[in-house]
LONUTI-782958 format. One record per atom (N, C-alpha, C, O): x, y, z. Coordinates in steps of 0.02 Angstrom, whole numbers, plus 50000, padded with zeros to 5 digits. Example, Ala and Ser with C-alpha at 12.3 -4.5 7.8 and 13.67 -1.06 7.14 Angstrom:
2
506604971650390
506154977550390
506604983550390
507124983450423
506424988850354
506844994750357
506455000250394
506705005750402
This chain:
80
557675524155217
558045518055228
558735518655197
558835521555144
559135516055227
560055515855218
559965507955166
559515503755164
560525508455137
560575504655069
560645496555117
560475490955098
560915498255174
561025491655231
560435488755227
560355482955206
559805494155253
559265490355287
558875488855219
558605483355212
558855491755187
558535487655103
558775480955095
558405476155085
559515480555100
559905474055082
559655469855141
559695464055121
559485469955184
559335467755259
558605465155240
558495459155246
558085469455216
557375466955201
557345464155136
556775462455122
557725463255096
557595460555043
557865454055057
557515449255041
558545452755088
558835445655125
558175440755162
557935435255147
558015446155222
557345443255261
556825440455211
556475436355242
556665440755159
556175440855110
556255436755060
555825435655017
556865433955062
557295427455037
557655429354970
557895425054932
557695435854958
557995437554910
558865441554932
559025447454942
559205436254931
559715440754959
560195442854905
560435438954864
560335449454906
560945452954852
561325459454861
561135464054898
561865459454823
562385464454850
562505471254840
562195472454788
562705475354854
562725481654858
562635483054807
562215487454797
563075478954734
563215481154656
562605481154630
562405485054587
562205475454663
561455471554603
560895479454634
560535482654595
560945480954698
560465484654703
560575490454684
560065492954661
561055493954682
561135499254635
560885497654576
560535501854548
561015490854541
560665491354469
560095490954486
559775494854449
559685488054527
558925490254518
558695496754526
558275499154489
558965499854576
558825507154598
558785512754533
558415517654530
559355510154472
559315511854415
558875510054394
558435514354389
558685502354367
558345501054318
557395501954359
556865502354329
557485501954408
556735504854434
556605511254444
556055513854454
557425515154441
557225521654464
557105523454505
556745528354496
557215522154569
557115524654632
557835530454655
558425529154668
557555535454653
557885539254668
558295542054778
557935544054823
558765541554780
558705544554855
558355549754865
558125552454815
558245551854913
557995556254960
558195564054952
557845568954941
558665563554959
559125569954979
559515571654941
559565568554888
559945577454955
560845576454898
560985575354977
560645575755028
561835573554960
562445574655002
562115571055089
562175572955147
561915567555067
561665561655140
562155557455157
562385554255109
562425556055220
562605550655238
562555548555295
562665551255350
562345542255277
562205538255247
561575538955195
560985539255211
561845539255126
561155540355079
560455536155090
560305530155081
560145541255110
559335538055116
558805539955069
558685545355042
558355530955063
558125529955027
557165529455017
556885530055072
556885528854984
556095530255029
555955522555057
556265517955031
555465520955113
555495519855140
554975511855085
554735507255118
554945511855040
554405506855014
555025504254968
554885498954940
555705506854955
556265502754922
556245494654894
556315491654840
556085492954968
556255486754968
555725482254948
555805476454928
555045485954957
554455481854933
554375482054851
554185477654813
554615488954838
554625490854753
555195488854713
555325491054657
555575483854749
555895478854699
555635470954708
555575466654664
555545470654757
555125462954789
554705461754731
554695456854694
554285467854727
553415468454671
553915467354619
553915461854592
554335471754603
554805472054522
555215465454493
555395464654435
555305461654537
555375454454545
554875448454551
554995442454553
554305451654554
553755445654559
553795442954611
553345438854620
554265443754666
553945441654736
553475445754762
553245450454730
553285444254823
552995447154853
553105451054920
553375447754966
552935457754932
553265458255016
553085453355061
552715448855040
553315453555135
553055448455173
552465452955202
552565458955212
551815449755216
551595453955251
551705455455313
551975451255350
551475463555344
551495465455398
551125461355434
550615458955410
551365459655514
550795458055562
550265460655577
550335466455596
549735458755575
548715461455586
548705461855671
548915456755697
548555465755705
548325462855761
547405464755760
547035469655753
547355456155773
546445457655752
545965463155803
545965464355863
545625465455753
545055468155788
544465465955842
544115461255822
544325468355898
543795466255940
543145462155894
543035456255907
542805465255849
542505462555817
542765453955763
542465449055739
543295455755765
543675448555741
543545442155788
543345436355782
543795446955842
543775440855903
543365440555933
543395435155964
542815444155949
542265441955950
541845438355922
541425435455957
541845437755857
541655434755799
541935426155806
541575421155804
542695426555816
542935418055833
542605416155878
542445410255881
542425420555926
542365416656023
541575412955990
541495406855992
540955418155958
540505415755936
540485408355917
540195403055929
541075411455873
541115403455822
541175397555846
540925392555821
541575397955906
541875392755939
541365388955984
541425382855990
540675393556029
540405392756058
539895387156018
539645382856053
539775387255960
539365383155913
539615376955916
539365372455882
């Protein structure tokens, strides 16, 4: 992930901040880039969740798409 799309998911996630603040976390959590001599420097791909956690928020969760057995299980339910 590019330092954009971190700043981009951490905004979405209601935490929004600027290029300067995330460099200091990247420090103070230690997340290191990827590569040398990248550009756009890339970052691992859980960045944005491993300051969310480091902040006491939470990520958002991913979308589930339910299992046959899920929905089978409702249709049951429903039939009652």
């Amino acid at each position: 992930m590019t330092t954009a799309q971190i700043i981009a998911g951490l905004a979405s996630a209601g935490k929004p901040v600027s290029q300067a603040q995330l460099y200091r976390y990247f420090d103070t959590l230690n997340i290191k880039p990827l590569g040398i001599r990248q550009r756009p420097q890339q970052y691992p791909a859980d960045a944005a969740d491993t300051i969310l956690r480091a902040l006491g928020l939470t990520p958002q969760p991913k979308a589930s798409i339910p299992t046959m057995k899920q929905l089978k299980a409702e249709k049951r339910k429903a039939k009652l």
